[in-house]
N, C-alpha and C positions, 0 to 999 in steps of 0.2 A: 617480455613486452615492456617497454616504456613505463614508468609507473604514473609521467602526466598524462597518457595516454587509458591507461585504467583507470585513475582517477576521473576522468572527461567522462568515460563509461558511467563510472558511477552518479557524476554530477547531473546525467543526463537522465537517468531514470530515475533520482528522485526530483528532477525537474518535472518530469511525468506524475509520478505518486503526488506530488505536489499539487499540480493540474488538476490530478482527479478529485483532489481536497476539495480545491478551491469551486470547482465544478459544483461538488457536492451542498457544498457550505453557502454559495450562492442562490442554487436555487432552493435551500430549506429553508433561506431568509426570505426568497420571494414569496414563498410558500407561507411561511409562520411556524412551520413544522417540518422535523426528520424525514427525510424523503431518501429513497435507494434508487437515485436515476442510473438506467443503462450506459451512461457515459463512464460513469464511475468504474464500472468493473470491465467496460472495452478498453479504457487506456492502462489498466492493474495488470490485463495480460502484458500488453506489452510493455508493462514500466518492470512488471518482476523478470519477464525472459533477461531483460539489460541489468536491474541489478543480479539475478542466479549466476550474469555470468562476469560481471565485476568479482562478484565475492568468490567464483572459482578462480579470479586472477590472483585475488590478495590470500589464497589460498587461508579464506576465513571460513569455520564449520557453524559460526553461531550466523551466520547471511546466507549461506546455502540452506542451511536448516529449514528458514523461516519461510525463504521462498519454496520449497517445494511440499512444506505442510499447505501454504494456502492454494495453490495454484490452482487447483480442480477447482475448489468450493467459487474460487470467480465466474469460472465456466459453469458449473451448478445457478449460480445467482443468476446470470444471463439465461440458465434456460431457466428458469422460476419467471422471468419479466418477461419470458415467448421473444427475448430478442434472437437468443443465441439459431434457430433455425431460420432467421432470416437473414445472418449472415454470409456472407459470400464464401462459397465452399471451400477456397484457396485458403480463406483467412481460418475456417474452424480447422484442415489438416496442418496449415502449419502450428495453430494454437496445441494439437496433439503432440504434434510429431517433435518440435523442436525440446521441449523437455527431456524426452525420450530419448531423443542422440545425448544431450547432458549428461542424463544419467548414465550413458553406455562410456559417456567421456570418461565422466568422474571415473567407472568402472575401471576401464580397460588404458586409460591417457599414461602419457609417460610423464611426461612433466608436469599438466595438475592433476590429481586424483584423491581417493579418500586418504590413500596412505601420506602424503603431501600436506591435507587439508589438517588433518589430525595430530601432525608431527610438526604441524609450522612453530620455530622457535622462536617466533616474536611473539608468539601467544603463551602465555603462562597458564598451567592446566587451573589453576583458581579464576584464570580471567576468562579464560573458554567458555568456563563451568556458570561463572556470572552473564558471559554473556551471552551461552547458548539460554539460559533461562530466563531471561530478558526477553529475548527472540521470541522461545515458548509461550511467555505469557503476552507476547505483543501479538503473537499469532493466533492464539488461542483466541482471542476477540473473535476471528473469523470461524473460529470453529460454534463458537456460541452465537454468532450471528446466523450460520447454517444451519445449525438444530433449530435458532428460533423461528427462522423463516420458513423451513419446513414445516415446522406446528401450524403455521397459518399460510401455507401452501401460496406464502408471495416474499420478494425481497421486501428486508426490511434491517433499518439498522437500531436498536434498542437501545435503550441507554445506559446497559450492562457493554456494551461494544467501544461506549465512549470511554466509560473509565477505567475499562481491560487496557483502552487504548492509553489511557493518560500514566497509567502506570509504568505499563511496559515501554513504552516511549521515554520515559525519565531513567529507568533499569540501562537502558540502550545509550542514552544520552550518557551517560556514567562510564560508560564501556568504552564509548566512541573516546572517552578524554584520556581514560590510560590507555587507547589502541594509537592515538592521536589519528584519529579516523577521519578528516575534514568533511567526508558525503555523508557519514552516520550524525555529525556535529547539525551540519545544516540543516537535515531531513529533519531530526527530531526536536531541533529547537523552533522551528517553522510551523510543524505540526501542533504541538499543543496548542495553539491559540483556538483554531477550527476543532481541534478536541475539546476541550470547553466551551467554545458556543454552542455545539452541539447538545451537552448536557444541558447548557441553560435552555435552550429551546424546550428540551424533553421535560423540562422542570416549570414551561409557561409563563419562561420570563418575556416572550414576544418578541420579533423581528425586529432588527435594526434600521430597516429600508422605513416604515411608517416615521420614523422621525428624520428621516431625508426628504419628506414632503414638499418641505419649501424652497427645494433646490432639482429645479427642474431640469436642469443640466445631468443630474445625478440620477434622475426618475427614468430619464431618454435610454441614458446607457443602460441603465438595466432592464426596462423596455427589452432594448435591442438586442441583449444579451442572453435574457430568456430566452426567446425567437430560437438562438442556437440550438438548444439544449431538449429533451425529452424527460422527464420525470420518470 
């Protein structure tokens, strides 16, 4: 395949991961506080299906990796917030079923597969190793996110989640520059910002929006913009 063409792939889902940030980080500002809206984790299914399947084009094992340790626990998070059974039943068998040919690809494919992903010589088994562990720990947030939300039987994101996050994301960022990875470069350099306002929230440093008071133009839009969105 083309590789502006998987590139596009790639740009496009963390265009998405992106979105769900932004979504996110929006409304904890309206809020004053960390909040786990269902928007977050309905656009995560489908920003990781498009990168799982970027990363089996660039035949990269530290992208495949990361995306199919978190995938469930999204699906887990939507049914914690009682969205995921109100979803349209088309949308939860494809959220199943599409992983699942993936993995039968990865399995059984002739051109990308594990044997492929593992033997790619643009990757140096030092840089794999760095940057499957990158992945690990950028994933791992969600796996601490899913033990913690269970303990309290609701989503939630902690602020152990932010700076799993800010770490692993800098790991990745590092990775993306010896891979010369452009979608890994822009994903994680975009991200930390909303990773650390996150923790400053969780740390009660207060919303940004209260000192936009006096710009009513600015109050409207996000007015308007909430409206969207569900907490």
């Amino acid at each position: 395949m083309d590789i502006l063409l998987i590139y596009a792939l790639g740009f496009l889902s963390q265009v998405l991961f992106f979105a769900r940030n932004i979504a996110q980080w929006f409304l904890s500002e309206k809020k004053g506080e960390v909040v786990s809206p269902a928007i977050y984790w309905q656009i995560s299914l489908v920003a990781s299906i498009l990168m799982l399947t970027y990363g089996i084009l660039r035949n990269d094992f530290a992208i495949v990796l990361g995306q199919f340790i978190v995938y469930m626990i999204y699906i887990r998070n939507l049914q914690l917030k009682k969205v995921w059974s109100r979803m349209h039943i088309i949308s939860r068998l494809l959220a199943i079923v599409i992983p699942l040919f993936y993995l039968g690809w990865l399995l059984w494919g002739n051109s990308y597969n594990f044997n492929s992903i593992l033997k790619n010589e643009e990757v140096s088994f030092l840089l794999m190793i760095w940057g499957s562990a990158g992945q690990i720990i950028f994933t791992f947030r969600f796996i601490y996110q899913w033990l913690y939300s269970e303990k309290r039987n609701d989503s939630f994101l902690p602020i152990g989640f932010w700076i799993i996050s800010t770490i692993g994301s800098l790991m990745i960022f590092a990775y993306a520059i010896y891979r010369l990875d452009p979608v890994l470069l822009a994903a994680h350099s975009l991200g930390l910002f909303i990773y650390i306002r996150n923790i400053l929230l969780h740390l009660g440093k207060g919303s940004l929006f209260p000192k936009m008071e006096n710009h009513s133009g600015i109050n409207a839009l996000v007015g308007k913009i909430s409206k969207k969105f569900k907490y």
